[in-house]
mmCIF entry with sequence, helices, sheets and N, C-alpha, C, O atoms, coordinates in Angstrom:
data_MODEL
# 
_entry.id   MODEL 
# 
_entity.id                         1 
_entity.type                       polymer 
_entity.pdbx_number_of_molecules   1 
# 
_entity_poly.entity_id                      1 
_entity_poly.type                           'polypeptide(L)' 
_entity_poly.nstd_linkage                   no 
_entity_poly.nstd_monomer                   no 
_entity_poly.pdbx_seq_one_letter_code       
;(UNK)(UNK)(UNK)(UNK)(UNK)(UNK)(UNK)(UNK)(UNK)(UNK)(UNK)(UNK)(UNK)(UNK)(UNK)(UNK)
(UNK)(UNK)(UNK)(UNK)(UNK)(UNK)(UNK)(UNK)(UNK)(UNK)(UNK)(UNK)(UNK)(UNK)(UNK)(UNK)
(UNK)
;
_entity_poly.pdbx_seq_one_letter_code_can   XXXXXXXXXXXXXXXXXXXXXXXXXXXXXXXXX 
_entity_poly.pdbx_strand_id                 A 
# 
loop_
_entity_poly_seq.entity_id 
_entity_poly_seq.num 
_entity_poly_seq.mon_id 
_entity_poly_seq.hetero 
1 1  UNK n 
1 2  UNK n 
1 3  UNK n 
1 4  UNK n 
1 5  UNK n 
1 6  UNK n 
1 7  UNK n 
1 8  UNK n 
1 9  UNK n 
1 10 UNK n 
1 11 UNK n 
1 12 UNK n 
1 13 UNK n 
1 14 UNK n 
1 15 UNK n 
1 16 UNK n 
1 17 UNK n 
1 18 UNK n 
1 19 UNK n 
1 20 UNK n 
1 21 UNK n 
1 22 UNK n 
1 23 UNK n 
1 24 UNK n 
1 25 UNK n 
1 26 UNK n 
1 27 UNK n 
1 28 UNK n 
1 29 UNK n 
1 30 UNK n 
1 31 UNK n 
1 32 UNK n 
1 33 UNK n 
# 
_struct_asym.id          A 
_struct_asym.entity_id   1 
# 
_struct_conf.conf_type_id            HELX_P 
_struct_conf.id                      HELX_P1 
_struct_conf.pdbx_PDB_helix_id       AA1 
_struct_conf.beg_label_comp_id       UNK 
_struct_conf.beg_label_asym_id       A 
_struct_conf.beg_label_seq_id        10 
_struct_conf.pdbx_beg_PDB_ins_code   ? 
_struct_conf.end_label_comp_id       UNK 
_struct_conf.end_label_asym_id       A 
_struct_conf.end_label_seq_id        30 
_struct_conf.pdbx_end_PDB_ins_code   ? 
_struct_conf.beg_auth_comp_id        UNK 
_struct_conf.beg_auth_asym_id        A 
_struct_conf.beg_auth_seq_id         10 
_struct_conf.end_auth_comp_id        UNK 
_struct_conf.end_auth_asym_id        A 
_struct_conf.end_auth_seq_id         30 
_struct_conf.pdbx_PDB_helix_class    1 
_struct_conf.details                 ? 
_struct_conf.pdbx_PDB_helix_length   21 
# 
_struct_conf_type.id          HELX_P 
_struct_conf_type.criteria    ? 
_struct_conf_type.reference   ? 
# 
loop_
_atom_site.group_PDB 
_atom_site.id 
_atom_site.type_symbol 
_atom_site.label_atom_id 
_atom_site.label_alt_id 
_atom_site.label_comp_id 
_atom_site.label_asym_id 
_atom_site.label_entity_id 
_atom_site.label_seq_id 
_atom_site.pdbx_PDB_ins_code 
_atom_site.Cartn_x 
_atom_site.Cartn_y 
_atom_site.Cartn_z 
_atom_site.occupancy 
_atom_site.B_iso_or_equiv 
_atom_site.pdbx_formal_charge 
_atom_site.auth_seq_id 
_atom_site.auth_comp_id 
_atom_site.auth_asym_id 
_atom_site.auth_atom_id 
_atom_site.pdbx_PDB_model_num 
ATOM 1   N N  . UNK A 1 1  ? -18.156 24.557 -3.232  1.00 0.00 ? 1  UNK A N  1 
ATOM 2   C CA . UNK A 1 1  ? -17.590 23.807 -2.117  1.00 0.00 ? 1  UNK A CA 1 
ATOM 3   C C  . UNK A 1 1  ? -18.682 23.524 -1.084  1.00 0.00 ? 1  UNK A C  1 
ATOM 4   O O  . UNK A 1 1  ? -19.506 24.312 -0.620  1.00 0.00 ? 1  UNK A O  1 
ATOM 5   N N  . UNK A 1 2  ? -18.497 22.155 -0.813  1.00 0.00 ? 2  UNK A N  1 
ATOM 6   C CA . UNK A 1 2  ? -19.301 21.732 0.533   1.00 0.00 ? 2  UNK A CA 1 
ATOM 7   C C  . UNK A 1 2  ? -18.843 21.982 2.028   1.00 0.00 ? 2  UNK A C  1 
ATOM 8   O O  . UNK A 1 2  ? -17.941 21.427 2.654   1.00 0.00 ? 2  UNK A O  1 
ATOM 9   N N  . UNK A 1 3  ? -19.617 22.858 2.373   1.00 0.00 ? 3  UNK A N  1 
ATOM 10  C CA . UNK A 1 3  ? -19.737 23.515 3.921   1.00 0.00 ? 3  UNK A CA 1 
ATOM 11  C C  . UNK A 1 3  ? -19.663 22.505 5.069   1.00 0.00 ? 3  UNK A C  1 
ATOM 12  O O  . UNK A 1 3  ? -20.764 22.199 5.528   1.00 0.00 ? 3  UNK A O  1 
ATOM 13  N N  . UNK A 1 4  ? -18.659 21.959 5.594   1.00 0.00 ? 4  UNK A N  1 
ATOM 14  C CA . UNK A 1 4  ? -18.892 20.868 6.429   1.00 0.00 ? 4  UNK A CA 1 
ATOM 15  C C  . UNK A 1 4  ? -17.655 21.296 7.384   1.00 0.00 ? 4  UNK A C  1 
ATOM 16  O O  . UNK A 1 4  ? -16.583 21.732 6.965   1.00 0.00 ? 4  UNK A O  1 
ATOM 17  N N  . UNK A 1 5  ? -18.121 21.017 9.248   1.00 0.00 ? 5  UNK A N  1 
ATOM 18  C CA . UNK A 1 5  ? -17.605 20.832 10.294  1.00 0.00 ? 5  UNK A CA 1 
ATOM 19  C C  . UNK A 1 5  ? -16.629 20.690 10.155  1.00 0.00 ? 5  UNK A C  1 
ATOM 20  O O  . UNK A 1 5  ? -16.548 19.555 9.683   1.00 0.00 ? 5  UNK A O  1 
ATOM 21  N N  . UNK A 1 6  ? -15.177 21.303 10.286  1.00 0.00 ? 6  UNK A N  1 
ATOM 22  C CA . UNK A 1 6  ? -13.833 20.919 9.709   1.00 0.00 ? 6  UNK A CA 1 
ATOM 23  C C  . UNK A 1 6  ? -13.241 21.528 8.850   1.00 0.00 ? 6  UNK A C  1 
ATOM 24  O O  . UNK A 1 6  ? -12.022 21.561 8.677   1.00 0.00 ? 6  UNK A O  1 
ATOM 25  N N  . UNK A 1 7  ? -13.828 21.902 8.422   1.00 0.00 ? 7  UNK A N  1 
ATOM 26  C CA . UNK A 1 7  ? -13.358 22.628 6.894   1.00 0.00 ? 7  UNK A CA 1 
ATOM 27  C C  . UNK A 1 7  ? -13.213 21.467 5.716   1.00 0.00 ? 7  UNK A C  1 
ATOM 28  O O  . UNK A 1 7  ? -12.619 20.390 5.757   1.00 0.00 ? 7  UNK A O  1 
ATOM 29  N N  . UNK A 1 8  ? -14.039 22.138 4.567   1.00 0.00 ? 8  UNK A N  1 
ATOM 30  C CA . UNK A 1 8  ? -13.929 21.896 3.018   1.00 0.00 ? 8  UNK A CA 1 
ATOM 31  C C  . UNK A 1 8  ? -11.932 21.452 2.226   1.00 0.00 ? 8  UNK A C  1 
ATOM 32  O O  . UNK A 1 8  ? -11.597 21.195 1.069   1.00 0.00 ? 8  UNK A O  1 
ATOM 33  N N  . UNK A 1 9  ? -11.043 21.562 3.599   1.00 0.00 ? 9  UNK A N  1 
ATOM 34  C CA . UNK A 1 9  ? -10.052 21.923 2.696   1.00 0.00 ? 9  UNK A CA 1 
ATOM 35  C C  . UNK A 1 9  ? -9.531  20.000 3.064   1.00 0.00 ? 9  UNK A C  1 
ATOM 36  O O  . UNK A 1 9  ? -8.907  19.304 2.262   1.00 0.00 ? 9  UNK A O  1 
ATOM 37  N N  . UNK A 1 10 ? -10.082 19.480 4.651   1.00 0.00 ? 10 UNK A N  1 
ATOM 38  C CA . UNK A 1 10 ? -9.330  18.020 5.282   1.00 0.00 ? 10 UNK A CA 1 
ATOM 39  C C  . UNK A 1 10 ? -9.800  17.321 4.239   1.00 0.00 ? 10 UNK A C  1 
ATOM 40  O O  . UNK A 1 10 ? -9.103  16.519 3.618   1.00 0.00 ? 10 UNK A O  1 
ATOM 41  N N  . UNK A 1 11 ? -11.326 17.638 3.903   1.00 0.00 ? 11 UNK A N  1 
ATOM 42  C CA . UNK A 1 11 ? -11.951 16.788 3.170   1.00 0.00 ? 11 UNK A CA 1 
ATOM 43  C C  . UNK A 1 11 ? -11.516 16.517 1.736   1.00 0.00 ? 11 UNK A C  1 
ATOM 44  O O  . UNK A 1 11 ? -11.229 15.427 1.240   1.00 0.00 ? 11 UNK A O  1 
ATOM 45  N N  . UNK A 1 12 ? -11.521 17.398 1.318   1.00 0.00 ? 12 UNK A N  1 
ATOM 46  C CA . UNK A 1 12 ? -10.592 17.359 -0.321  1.00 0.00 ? 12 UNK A CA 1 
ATOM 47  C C  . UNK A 1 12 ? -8.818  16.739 -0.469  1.00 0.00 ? 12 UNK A C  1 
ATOM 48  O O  . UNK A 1 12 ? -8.170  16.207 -1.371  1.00 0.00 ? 12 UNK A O  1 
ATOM 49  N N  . UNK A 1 13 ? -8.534  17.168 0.973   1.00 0.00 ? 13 UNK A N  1 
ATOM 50  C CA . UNK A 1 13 ? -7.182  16.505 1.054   1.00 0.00 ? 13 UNK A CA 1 
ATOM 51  C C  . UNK A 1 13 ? -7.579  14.890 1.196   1.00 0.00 ? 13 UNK A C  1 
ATOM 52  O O  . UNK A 1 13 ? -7.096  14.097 0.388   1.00 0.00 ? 13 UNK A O  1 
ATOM 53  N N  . UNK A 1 14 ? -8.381  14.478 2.138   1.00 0.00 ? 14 UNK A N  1 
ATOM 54  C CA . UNK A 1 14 ? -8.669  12.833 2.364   1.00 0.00 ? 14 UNK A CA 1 
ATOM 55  C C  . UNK A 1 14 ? -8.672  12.266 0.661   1.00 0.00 ? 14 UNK A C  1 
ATOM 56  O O  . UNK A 1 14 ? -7.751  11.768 0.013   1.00 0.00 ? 14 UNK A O  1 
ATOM 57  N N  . UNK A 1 15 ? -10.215 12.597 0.230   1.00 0.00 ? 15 UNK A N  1 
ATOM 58  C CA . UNK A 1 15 ? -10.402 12.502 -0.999  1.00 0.00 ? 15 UNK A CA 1 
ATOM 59  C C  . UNK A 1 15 ? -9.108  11.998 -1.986  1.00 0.00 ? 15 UNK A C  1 
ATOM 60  O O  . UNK A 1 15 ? -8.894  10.987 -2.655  1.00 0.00 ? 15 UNK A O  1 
ATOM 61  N N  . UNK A 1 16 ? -8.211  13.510 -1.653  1.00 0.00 ? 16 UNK A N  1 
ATOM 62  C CA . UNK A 1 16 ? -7.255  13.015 -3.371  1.00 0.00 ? 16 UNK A CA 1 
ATOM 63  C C  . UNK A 1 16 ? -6.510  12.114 -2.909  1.00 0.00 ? 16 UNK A C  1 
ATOM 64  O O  . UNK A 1 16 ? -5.908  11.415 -3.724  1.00 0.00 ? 16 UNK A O  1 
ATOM 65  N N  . UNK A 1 17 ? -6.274  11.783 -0.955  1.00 0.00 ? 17 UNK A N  1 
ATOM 66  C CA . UNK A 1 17 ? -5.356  10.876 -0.654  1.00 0.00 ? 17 UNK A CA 1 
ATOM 67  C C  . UNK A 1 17 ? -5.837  9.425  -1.090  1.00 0.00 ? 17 UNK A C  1 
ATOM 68  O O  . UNK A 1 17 ? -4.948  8.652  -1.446  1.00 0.00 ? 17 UNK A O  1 
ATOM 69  N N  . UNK A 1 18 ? -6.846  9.080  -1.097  1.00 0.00 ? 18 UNK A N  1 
ATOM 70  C CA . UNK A 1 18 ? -7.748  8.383  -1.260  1.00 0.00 ? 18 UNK A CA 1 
ATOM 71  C C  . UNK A 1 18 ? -7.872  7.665  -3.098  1.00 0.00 ? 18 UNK A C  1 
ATOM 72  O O  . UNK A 1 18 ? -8.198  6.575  -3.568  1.00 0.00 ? 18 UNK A O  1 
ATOM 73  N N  . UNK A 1 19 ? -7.603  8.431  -3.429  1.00 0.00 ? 19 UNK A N  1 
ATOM 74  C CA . UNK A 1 19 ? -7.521  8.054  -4.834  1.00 0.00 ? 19 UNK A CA 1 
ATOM 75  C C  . UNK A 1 19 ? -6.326  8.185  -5.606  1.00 0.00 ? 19 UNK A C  1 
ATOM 76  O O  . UNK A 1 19 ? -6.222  8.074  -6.828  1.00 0.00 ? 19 UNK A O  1 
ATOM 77  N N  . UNK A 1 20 ? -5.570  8.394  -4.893  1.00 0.00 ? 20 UNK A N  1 
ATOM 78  C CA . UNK A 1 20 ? -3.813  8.540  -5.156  1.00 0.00 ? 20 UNK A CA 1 
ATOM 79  C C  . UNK A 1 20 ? -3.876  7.119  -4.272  1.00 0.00 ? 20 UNK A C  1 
ATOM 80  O O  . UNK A 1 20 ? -4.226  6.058  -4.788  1.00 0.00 ? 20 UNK A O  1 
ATOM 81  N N  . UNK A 1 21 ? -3.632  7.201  -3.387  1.00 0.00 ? 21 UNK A N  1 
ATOM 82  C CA . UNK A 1 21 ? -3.362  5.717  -2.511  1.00 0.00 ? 21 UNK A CA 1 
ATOM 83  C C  . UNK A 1 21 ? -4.468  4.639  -3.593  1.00 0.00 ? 21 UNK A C  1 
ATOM 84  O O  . UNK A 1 21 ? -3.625  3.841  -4.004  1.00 0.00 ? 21 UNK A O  1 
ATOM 85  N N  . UNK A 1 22 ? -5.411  4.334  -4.046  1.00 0.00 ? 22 UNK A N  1 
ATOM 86  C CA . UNK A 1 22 ? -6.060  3.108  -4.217  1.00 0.00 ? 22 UNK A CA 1 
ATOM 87  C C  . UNK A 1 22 ? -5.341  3.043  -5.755  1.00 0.00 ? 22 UNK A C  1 
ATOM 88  O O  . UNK A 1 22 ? -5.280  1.923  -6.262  1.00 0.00 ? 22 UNK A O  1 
ATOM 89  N N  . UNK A 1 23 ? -4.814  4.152  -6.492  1.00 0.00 ? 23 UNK A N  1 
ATOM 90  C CA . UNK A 1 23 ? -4.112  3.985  -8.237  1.00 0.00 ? 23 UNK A CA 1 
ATOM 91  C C  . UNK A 1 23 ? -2.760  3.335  -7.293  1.00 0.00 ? 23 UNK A C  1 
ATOM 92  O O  . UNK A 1 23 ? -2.467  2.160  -7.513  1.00 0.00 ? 23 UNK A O  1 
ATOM 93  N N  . UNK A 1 24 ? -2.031  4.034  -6.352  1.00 0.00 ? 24 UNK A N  1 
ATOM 94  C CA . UNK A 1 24 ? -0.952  3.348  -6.429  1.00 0.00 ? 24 UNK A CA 1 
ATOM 95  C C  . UNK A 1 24 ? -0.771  1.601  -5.970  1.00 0.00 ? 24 UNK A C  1 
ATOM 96  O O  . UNK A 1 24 ? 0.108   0.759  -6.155  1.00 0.00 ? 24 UNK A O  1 
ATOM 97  N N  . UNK A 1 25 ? -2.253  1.613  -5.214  1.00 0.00 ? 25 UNK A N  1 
ATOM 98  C CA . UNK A 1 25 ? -2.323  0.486  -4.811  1.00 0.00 ? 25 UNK A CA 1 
ATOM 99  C C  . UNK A 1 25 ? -2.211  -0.902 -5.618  1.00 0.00 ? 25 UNK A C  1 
ATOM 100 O O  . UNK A 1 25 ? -1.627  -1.984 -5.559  1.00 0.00 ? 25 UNK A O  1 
ATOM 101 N N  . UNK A 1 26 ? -3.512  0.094  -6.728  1.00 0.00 ? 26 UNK A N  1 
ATOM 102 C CA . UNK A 1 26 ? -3.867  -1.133 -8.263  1.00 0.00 ? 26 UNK A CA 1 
ATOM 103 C C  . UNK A 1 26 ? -2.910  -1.600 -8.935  1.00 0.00 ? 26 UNK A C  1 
ATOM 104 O O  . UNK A 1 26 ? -2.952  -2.756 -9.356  1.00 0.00 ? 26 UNK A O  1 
ATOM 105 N N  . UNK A 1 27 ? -1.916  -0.819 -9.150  1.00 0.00 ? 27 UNK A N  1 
ATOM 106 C CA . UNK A 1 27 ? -0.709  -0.518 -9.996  1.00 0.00 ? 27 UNK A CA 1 
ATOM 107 C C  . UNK A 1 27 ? 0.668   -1.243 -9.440  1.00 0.00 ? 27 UNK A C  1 
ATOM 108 O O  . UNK A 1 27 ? 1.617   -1.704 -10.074 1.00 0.00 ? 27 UNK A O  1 
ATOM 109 N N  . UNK A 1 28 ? 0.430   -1.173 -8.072  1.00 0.00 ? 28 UNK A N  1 
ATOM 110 C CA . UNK A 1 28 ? 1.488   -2.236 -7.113  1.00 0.00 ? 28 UNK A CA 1 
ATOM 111 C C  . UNK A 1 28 ? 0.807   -3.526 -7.316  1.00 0.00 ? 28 UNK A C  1 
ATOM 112 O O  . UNK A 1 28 ? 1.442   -4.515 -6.949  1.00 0.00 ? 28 UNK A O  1 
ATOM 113 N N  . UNK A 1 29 ? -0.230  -3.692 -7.771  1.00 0.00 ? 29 UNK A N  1 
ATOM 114 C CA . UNK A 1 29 ? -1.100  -5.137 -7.479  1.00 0.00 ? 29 UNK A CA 1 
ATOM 115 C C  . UNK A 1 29 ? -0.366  -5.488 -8.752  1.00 0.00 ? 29 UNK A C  1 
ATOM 116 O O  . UNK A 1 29 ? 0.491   -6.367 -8.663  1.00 0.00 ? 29 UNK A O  1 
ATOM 117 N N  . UNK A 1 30 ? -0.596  -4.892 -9.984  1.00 0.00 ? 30 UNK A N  1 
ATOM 118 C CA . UNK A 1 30 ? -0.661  -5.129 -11.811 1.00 0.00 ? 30 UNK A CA 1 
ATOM 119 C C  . UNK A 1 30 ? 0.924   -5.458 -11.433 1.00 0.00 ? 30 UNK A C  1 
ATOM 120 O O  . UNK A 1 30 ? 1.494   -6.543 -11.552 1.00 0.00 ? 30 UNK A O  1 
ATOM 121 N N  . UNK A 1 31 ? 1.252   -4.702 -11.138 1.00 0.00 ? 31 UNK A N  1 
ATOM 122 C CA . UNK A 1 31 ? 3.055   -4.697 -11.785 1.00 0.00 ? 31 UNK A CA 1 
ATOM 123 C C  . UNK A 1 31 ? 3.537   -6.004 -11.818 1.00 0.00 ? 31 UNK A C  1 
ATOM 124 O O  . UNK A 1 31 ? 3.888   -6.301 -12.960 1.00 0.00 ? 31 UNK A O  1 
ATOM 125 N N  . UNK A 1 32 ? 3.740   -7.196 -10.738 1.00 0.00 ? 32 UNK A N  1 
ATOM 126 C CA . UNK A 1 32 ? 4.137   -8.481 -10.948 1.00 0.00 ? 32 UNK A CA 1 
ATOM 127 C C  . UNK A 1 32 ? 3.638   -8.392 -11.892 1.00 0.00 ? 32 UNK A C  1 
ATOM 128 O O  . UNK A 1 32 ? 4.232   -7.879 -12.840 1.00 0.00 ? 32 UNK A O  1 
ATOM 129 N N  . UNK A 1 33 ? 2.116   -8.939 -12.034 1.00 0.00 ? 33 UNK A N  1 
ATOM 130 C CA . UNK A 1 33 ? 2.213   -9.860 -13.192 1.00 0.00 ? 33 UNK A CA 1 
ATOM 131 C C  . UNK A 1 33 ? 2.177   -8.863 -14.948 1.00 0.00 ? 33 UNK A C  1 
ATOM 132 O O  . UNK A 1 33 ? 2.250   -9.482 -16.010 1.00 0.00 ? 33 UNK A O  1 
# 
């Protein structure tokens, strides 16, 4: 784990939000068509 101002734990939370939000994003884009 990376030692950073804040704690290691906001950062890993941003992260998976981050890549959960941009799949659901892609996937809301795909679905119409």
């Amino acid at each position: 784990m990376i030692r950073v101002p804040g704690g290691c734990l906001l950062w890993v939370v941003i992260s998976v939000a981050l890549s959960v939000g941009l799949t659901v994003l892609v996937n809301l884009a795909l679905l119409p068509f």
